[in-house]
Each structure stands twice: as structure tokens, then as C-alpha cells.
N, C-alpha and C positions, 0 to 999 in steps of 0.2 A: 236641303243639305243632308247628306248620308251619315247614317251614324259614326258610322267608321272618322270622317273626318271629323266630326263634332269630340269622340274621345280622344283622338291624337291632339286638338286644338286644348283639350281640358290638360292633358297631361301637359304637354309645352309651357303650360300657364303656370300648372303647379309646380313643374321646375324653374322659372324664373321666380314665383314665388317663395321655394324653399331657398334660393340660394340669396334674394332680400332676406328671408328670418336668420341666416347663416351669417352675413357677411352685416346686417343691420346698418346697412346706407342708410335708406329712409330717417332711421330713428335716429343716428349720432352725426349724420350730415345735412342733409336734405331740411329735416323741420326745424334743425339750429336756424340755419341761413334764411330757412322763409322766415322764420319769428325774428327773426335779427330785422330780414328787411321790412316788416311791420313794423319793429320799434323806430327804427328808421325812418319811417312816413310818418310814425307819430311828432315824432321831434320835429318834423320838416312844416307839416304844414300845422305845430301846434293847436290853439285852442278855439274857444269862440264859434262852434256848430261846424266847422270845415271838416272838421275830421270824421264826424257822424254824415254827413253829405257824399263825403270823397269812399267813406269805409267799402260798399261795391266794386270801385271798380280797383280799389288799392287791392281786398282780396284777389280778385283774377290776376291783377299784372302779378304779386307775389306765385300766383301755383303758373303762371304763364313761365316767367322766371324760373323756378324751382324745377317745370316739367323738363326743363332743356338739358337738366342736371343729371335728372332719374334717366332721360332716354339716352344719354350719352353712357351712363352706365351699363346699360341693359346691351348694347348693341357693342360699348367698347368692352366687354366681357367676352363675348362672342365670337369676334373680330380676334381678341389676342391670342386665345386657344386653339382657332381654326375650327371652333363648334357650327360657323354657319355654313363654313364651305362643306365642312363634313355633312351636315344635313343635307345640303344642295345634291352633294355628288352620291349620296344615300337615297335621291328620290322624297323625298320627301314632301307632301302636298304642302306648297307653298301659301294657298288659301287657307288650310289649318294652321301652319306655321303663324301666318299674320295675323289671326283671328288667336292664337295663344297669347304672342306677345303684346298685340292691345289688350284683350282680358286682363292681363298681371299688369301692364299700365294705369289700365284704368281702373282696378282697385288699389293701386298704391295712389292714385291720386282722388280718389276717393277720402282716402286715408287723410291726405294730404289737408283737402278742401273743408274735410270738419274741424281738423284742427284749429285751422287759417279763419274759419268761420267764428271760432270761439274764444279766437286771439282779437278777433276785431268787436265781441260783446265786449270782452273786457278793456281791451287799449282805446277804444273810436266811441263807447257808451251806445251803440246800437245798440238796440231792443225788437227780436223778433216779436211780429203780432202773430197771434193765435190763427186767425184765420188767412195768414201769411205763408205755415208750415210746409202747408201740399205743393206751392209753388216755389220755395224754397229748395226743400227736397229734390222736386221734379228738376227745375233749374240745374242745380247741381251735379245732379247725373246725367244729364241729356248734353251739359258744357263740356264734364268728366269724360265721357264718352266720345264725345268730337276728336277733342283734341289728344289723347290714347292714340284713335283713329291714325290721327296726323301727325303723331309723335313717331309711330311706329313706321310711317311710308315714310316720311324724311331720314326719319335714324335710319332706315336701311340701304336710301339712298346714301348718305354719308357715311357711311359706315366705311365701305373698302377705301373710299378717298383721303387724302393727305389734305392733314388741316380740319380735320371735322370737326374738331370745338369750336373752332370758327366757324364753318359753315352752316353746321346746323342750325344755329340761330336767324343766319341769315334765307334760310330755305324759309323756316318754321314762322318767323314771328310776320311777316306779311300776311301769310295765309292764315295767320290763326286771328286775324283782325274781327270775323261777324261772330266767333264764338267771347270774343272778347266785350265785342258792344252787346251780345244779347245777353250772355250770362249776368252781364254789368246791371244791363236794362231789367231783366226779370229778379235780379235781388232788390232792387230799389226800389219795386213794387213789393214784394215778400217783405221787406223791411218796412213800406213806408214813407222812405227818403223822399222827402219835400212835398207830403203828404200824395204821393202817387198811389193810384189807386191798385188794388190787386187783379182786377179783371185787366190791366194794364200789361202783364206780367205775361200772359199767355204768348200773347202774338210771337213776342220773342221767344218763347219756348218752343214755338211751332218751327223756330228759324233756327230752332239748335238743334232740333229733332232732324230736318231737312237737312240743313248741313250735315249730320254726324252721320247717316244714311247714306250722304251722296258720294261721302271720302271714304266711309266702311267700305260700300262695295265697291268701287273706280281701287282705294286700296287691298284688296283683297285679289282683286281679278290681275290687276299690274304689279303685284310684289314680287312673285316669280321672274319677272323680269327686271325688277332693279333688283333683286340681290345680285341677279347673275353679270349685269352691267357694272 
């Protein structure tokens, strides 16, 4: 990849980026609602180990949830100014383009998933183990990363279209199904859940890594042509 587009993709990113620290979606919408729908699942499935068992995979469906929120933002910002057409009709390398706006996704959900991570120590009584961290960590970026990917080729499919708060979800949450089971699967070994082992943990990693690879570039090489669709 050329440098040239590598800085255009760094700048893109850092402008979706200032204009989250500006406008502070993330911090007074976004982590309300995901923490709300945490307390939520507390209350729902109470007490008695269910909650320290379910705590995996209730984090993902919350930043699953929450993701659909951020990419409707990011793309219905774009969409109401005529900022993506003006890019398009500016030339603009669309593989940089996409490669910005998953970067600034995927560190707002970054953001996103430590929180949610540290909302389920305290609400669910998980307790990461020590030798759980690496796969933890890894996990969650390699999930992070996927779905960024697949937020950003859907939101920009959705984007020009009538109805997109509808639609998105319904493009988004089918396909986001193997990052959902393996992220789920590799925290429940990083935790421990039902005493699963940590070497367990991998495979799925490898299956986040594969996926987040396969939708980066398939999304990179074809975004040029759904924005202009």
C-alpha cells in the first residue's frame, strides 16, 4: 500500500475522530445506552451464576447493538452535508476513504468494548485470570476490528438509501453472526466461564482474525462502488 494513501486514510480517520471529541456522541449517547442495556441484562436474567456465565456474550450483543448507533452516526453526518459526495466527485481514493472510516470505528469501539468490559466486572462479578489477559486483549481487537470492517461497508451501503436506520441493522446483524460467536467464545476462555480452558480461546481468535481480513479487503476493494450505488 503507497504512502500517499496510507496519510490520506490517517487524516480521514483523524477527522471523524475530531469531530466524535467535538460533537461527544460516544461519551453522552452511545456508553449511556450500552450501560443502560447492561443494567438491563442484569435485571433480566438476575442472580444465581447466570449472569457471570451469560456476561461474554451479553458484552458483544451490547457493543453489537451500540455499533449500529456509532455507524449510523458517522455516515448520517456525511450523507446530510454532501461530505461523501463531495469526496467522490473530488476523486478521492475510496480504498483510503474506507480504510479512515473503519480506523476511527474501530477505535471508538475500542473505546467502546473496555468500558462494556468493565461494566460486566462490576454488574455480572467476572473476574479476569491472569493468564487470561493476552487473549482477552487479542480477542477484543481482532472482534473490534471485524466488525469497524463491516460497519463501515454496510453504513456506506445504507447510507444514500431511504430508511437506513432500518436497514442497517438488517444488512449488519446477520453478517456480524461468526464475530459474535467467536468474540463470545474467546472471552469465555480469557474469563474462564464454565471453567474453559485458555488454549480454547485461540481457535476463535484465529476466526476473528480470518474474518476481519476477509471483509477489510473484499471492503476496501468494493467501497468505491457502493458509495457511488
Amino acid at each position: 500500500m503507497s504512502p500517499g494513501r496510507i496519510r490520506l486514510a490517517r487524516r480521514l480517520a483523524a477527522k471523524d475522530l475530531l469531530i466524535e471529541r467535538r460533537s461527544r456522541v460516544l461519551v453522552n449517547q452511545v456508553l449511556p445506552f450500552s450501560g443502560l442495556v447492561m443494567v438491563v441484562f442484569a435485571f433480566a436474567l438476575g442472580t444465581g451464576g447466570v449472569l457471570e456465565r451469560a456476561a461474554p456474550g451479553l458484552v458483544w450483543l451490547a457493543v453489537l447493538f451500540s455499533s449500529l448507533s456509532t455507524v449510523q452516526r458517522s455516515f448520517g453526518l456525511e450523507t446530510a452535508d454532501g461530505a461523501m459526495e463531495s469526496l467522490r466527485v473530488a476523486g478521492v481514493d475510496p480504498i483510503a476513504l474506507f480504510l479512515g472510516k473503519a480506523a476511527a470505528l474501530a477505535i471508538e469501539l475500542l473505546v467502546l468494548v473496555t468500558v462494556l468490559l468493565g461494566l460486566a466486572v462490576v454488574l455480572y462479578g467476572t473476574e479476569p485470570r491472569a493468564e487470561g489477559i493476552v487473549l482477552l486483549v487479542t480477542t477484543a481487537i481482532s472482534a473490534t476490528l471485524g466488525l469497524a470492517a463491516l460497519g463501515t461497508i454496510y453504513g456506506g451501503l445504507a447510507a444514500g438509501g431511504s430508511g437506513r436506520e432500518t436497514l442497517l441493522p438488517l444488512l449488519v446483524l446477520p453478517v456480524a453472526a461468526p464475530v459474535l460467536i467467536g468474540a463470545t467464545r474467546g472471552v469465555e476462555a480469557a474469563l474462564g466461564t464454565d471453567r474453559t480452558a485458555v488454549s480454547e480461546g485461540w481457535p476463535w481468535v484465529g476466526l476473528l482474525l480470518v474474518f476481519a481480513v476477509a471483509i477489510g479487503v473484499g471492503g476496501a476493494l468494493a467501497f468505491g462502488t457502493l458509495i457511488e450505488d
